[in-house]
C-alpha positions as CSV (number, residue, x, y, z in Angstrom):
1,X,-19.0,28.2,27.3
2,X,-15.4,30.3,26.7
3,X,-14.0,30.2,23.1
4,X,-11.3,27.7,24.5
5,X,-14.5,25.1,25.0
6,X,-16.5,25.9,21.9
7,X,-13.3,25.0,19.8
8,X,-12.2,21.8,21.5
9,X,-15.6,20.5,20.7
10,X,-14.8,21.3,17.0
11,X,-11.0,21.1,16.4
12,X,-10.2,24.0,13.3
13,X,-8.8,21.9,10.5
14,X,-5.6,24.1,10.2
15,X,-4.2,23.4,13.8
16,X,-4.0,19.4,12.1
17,X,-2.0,20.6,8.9
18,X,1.3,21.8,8.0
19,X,2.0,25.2,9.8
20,X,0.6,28.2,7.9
21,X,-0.2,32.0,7.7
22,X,-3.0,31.5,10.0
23,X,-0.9,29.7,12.6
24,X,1.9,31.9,12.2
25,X,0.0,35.0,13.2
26,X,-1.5,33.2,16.2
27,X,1.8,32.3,17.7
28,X,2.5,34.8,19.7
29,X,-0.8,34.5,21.2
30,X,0.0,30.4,21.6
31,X,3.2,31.5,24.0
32,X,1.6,33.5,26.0
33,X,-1.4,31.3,26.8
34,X,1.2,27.9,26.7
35,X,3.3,30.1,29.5
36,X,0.0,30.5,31.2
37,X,-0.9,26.7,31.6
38,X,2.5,25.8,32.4
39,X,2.8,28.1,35.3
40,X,-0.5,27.2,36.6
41,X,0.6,23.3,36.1
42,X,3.5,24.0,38.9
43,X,1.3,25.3,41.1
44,X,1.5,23.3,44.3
45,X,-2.0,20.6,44.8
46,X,-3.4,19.5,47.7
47,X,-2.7,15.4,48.2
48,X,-5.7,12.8,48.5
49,X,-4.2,10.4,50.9
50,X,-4.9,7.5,48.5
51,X,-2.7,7.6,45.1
52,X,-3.9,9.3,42.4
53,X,-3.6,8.3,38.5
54,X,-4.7,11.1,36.3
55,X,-5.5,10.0,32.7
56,X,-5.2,12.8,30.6
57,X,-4.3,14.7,27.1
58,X,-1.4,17.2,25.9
59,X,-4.4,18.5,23.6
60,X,-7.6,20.6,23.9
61,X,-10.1,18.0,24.0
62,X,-7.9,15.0,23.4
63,X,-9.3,11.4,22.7
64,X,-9.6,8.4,24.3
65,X,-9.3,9.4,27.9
66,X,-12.2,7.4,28.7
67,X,-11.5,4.0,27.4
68,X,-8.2,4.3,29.2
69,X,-9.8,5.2,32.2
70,X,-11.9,2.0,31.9
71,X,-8.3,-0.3,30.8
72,X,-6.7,1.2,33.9
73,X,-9.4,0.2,36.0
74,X,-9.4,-3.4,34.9
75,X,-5.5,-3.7,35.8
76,X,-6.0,-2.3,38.7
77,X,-9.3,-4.3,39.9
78,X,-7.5,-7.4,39.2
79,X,-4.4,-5.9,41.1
80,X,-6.9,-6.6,44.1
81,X,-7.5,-2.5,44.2
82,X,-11.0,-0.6,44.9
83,X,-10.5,2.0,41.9
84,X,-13.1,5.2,41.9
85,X,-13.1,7.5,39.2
86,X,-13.2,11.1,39.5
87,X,-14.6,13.6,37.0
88,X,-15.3,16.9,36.3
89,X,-18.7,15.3,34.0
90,X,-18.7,17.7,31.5
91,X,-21.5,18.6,30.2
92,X,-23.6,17.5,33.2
93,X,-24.8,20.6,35.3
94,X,-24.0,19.5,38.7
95,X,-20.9,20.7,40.5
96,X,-21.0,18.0,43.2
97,X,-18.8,16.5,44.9
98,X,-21.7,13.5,44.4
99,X,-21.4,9.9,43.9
100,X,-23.1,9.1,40.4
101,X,-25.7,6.3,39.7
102,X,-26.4,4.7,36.6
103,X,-30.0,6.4,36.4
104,X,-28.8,9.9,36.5
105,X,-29.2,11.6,34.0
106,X,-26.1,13.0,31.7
107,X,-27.6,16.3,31.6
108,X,-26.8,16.5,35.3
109,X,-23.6,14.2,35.8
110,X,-22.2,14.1,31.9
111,X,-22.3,11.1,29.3
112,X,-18.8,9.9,30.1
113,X,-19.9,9.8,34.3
114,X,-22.3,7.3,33.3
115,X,-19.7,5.3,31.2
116,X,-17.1,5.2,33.9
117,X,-19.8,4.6,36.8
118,X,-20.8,0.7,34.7
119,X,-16.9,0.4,35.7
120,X,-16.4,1.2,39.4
121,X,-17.4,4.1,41.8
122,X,-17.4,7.4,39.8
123,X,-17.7,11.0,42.2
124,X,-18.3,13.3,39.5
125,X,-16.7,17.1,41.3
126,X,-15.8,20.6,40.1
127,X,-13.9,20.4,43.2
128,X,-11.5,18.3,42.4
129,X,-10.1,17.9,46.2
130,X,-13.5,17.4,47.3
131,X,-14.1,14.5,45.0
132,X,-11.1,12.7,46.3
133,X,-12.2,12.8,49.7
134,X,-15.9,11.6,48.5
135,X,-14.3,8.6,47.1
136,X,-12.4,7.5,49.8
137,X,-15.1,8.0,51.9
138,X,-16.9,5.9,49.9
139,X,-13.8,3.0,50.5
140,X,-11.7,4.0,47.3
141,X,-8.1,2.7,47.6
142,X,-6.7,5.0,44.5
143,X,-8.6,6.8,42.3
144,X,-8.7,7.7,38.6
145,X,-9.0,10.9,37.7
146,X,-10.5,11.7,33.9
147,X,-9.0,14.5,32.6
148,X,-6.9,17.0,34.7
149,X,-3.8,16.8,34.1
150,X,-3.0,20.4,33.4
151,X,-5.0,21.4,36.9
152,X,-2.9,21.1,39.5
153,X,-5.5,21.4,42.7
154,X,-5.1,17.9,43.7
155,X,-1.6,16.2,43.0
156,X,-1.0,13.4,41.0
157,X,1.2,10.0,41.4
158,X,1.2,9.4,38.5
159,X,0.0,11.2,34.7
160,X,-0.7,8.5,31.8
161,X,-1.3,10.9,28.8
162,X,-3.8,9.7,25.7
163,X,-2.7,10.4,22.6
164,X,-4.1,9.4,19.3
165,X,-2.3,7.7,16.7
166,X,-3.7,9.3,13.8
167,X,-3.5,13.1,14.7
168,X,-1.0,13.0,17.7
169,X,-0.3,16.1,18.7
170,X,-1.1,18.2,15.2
171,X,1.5,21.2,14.2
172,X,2.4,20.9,17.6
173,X,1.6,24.6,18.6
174,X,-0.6,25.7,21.8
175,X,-3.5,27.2,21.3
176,X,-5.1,29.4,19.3
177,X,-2.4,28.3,16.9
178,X,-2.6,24.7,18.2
179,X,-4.6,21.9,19.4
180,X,-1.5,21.5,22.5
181,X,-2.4,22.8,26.0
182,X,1.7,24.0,25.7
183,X,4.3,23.1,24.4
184,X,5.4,19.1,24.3
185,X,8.9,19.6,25.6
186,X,7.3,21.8,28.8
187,X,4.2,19.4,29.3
188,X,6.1,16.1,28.8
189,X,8.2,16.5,32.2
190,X,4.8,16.1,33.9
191,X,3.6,12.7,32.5
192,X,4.8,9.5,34.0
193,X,3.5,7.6,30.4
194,X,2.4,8.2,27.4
195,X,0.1,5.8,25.4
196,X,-0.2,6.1,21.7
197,X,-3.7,5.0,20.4
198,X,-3.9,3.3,17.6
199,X,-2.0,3.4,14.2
200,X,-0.2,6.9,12.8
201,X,2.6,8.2,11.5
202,X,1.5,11.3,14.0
203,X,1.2,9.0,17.3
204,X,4.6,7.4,16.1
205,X,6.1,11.2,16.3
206,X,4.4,11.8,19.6
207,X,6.0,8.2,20.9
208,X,9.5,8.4,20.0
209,X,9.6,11.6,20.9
210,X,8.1,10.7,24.7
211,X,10.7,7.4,24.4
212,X,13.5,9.7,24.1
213,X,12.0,11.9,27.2
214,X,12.8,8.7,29.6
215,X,8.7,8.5,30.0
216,X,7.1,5.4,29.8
217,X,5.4,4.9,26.6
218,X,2.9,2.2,25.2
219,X,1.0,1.8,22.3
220,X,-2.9,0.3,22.5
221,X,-5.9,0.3,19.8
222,X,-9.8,0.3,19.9
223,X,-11.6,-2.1,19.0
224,X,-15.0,-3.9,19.5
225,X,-16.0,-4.8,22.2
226,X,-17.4,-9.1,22.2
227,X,-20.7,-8.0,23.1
228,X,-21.2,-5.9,19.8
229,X,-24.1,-6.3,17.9
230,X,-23.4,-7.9,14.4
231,X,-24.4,-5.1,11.6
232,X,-23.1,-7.0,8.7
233,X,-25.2,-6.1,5.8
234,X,-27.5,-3.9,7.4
235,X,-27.9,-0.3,6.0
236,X,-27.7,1.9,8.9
237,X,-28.2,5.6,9.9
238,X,-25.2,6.6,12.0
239,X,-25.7,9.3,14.6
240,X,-23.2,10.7,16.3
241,X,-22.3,13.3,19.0
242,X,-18.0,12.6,19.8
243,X,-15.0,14.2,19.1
244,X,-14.2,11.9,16.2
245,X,-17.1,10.9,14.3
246,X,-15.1,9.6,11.1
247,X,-13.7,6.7,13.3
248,X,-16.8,5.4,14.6
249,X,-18.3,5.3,11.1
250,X,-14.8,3.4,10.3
251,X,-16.1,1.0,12.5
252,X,-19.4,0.4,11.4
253,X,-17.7,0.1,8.0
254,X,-15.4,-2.6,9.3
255,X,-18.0,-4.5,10.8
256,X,-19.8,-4.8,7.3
257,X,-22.3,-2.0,7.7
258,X,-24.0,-0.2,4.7
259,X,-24.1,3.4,5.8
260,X,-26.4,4.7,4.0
261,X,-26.3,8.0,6.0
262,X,-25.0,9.6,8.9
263,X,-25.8,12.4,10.9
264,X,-23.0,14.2,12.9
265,X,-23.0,16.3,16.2
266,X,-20.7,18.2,18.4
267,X,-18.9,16.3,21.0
268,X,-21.4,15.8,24.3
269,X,-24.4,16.9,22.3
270,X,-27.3,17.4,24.0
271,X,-30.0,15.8,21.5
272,X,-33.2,17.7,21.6
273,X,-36.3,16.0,21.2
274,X,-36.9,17.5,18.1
275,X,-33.8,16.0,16.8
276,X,-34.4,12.7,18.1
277,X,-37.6,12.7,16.2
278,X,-36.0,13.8,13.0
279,X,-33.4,11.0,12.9
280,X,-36.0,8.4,14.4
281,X,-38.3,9.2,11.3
282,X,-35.6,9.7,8.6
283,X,-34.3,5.8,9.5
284,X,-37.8,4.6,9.3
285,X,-38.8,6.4,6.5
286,X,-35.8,4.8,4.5
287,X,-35.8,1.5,6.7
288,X,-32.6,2.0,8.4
289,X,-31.5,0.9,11.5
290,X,-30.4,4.0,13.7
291,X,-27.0,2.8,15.4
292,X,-24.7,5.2,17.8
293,X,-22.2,5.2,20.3
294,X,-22.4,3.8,23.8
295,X,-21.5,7.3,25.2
296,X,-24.5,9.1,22.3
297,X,-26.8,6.3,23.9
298,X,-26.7,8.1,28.0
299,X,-27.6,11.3,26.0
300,X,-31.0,9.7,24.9
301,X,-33.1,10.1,28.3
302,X,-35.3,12.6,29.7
303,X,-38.0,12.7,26.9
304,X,-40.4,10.6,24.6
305,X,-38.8,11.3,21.4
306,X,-35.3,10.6,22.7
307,X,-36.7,7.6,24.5
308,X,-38.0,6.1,21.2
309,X,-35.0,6.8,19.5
310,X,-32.5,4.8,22.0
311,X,-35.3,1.9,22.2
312,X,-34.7,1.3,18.1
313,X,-30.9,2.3,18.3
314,X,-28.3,-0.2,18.2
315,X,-24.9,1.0,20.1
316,X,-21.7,0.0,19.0
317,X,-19.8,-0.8,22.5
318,X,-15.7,-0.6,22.2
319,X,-13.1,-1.0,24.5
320,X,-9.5,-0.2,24.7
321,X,-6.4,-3.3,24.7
322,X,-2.9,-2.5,25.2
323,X,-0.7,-3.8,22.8
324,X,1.7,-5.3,25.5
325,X,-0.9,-5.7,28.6
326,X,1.5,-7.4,30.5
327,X,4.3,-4.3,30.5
328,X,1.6,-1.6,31.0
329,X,0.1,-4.4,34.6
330,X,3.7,-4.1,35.5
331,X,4.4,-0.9,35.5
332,X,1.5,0.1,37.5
333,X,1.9,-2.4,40.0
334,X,5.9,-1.0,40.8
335,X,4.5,2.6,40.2
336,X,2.4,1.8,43.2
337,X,3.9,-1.0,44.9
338,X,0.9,-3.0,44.2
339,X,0.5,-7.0,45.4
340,X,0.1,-7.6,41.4
């Protein structure tokens, strides 16, 4: 893992605060490496010979890729289309290009593969090329591709760029001074939308600023999904392994939880057994009910301690609505000329 991943699993506070020494002296540094991506980004790709729809982030690490992955696919499904998702799987170890099943494990394919694949047909590829033709082979008629939008290998019809509402885009410096990939005005002539996710005065930046760009621009919000278990009243031990922990304890909150602890993880954690037999024993010792994300829950395989903690975990499913459904269908069926 380079220093580039290790810190988009844990975001430095600073880069989410008003500019200071710190960021100032990495600046220089933030230039050169924001130069770096955009050169790479212009970089001619090779084409699928399906279309391609890359959902993707301005930031390191970014959030909610995934559940707008999953909202794309719907419109699309009902659009008549065969969607397949394409991913890198991070964190899973194998480099395809392979078709993922719901048994594999995330240790091979990645936690966010196995989310996708309960959608639609999911290659998981380093080879991003290679993945596309997988899935057509395998009867996609466009394809999704999580993450990727600052890779040019295989080129895209059309980029829909997460951001999130409540840090948008930070100081708005690249990194090492920054959470941006480069800078907004050089990234933002390679997204065809940008979808602002949930409420923030940082998202409402990030959207004006995209309005005024002549990019499409939506706003959507998490929420529960229906088949959520109720929690109301129950003390809970929250365990979690995602990029923003804070919000998913929010939830539990919302939905009338008593947290009476939490445990917290870096994003795509790979729980030991060890650790699955800690938590298991500290909720039952206290007699609380050990509740995690959907995308924790494919990281709790592969042993008998982590299989005893998913068997008395309750997930929290979510899923992602757009605020104007109708305007986000139709621009995806004229961006692709689709029978609607």
């Amino acid at each position: 893992m380079n220093l580039r991943q290790r810190i988009s699993l844990k975001a430095p506070a600073f880069w989410y605060r008003p500019r200071g020494w710190l960021a100032g002296l990495l600046t220089p540094l933030s230039r050169f490496y924001g130069d770096k991506v955009i050169a790479r980004m212009r970089q001619p790709g090779s084409r699928a010979g399906v279309p391609v729809v890359c959902i993707g982030n301005f930031t390191l690490g970014g959030a909610g890729k995934t559940p707008l992955a999953l909202a794309v696919a719907d419109i699309l499904i009902a659009a008549g289309q065969r969607p397949a998702f394409l991913t890198r799987g991070y964190g899973g170890s194998a480099k395809g290009p392979l078709v993922v099943k719901l048994d594999d494990a995330a240790d091979k394919v990645g936690d966010e593969a196995l989310l996708l694949a309960r959608k639609a047909l999911t290659v998981k590829s380093v080879d991003r090329p290679a993945g596309a033709a997988l899935a057509i082979e395998q009867g996609a008629s466009i394809i999704i591709m999580d993450d990727g939008f600052q890779n040019p290998s295989l080129t895209k019809d059309c980029s829909i760029i997460a951001v999130d509402g409540e840090t948008g885009i930070g100081n708005g410096l690249s990194f090492p001074a920054g959470p941006l990939r480069a800078d907004i005005h050089d990234q933002i002539g390679f997204a065809s939308a940008v979808v602002v996710i949930g409420p923030g005065d940082a998202g409402t930046a990030v959207y004006d600023f995209a309005r005024g760009s002549s990019v499409a621009v939506f706003r959507a919000r998490i929420g529960l999904d229906p088949q959520a278990p109720s929690l109301r009243g129950k003390r809970v031990l929250a365990f979690a392994g995602i990029g923003r922990p804070e919000k998913f304890f929010k939830t539990l909150a919302d939905m009338g939880a008593i947290i009476a602890a939490t445990e917290v993880f870096a994003d795509h954690h790979a729980f030991s057994e060890e650790e699955a037999a800690r938590i298991a024993a500290r909720a039952q010792a206290a007699k609380l009910v050990p509740v995690t994300t959907t995308k924790d829950m494919t990281r709790l395989a592969g042993g008998p301690a982590r299989i005893g903690l998913a068997s008395i975990s309750e997930t929290v499913p979510i899923r992602l609505s757009f605020d104007d459904e109708e305007a986000m269908h139709d621009f995806l069926v004229k961006r692709f000329r689709l029978a609607g």
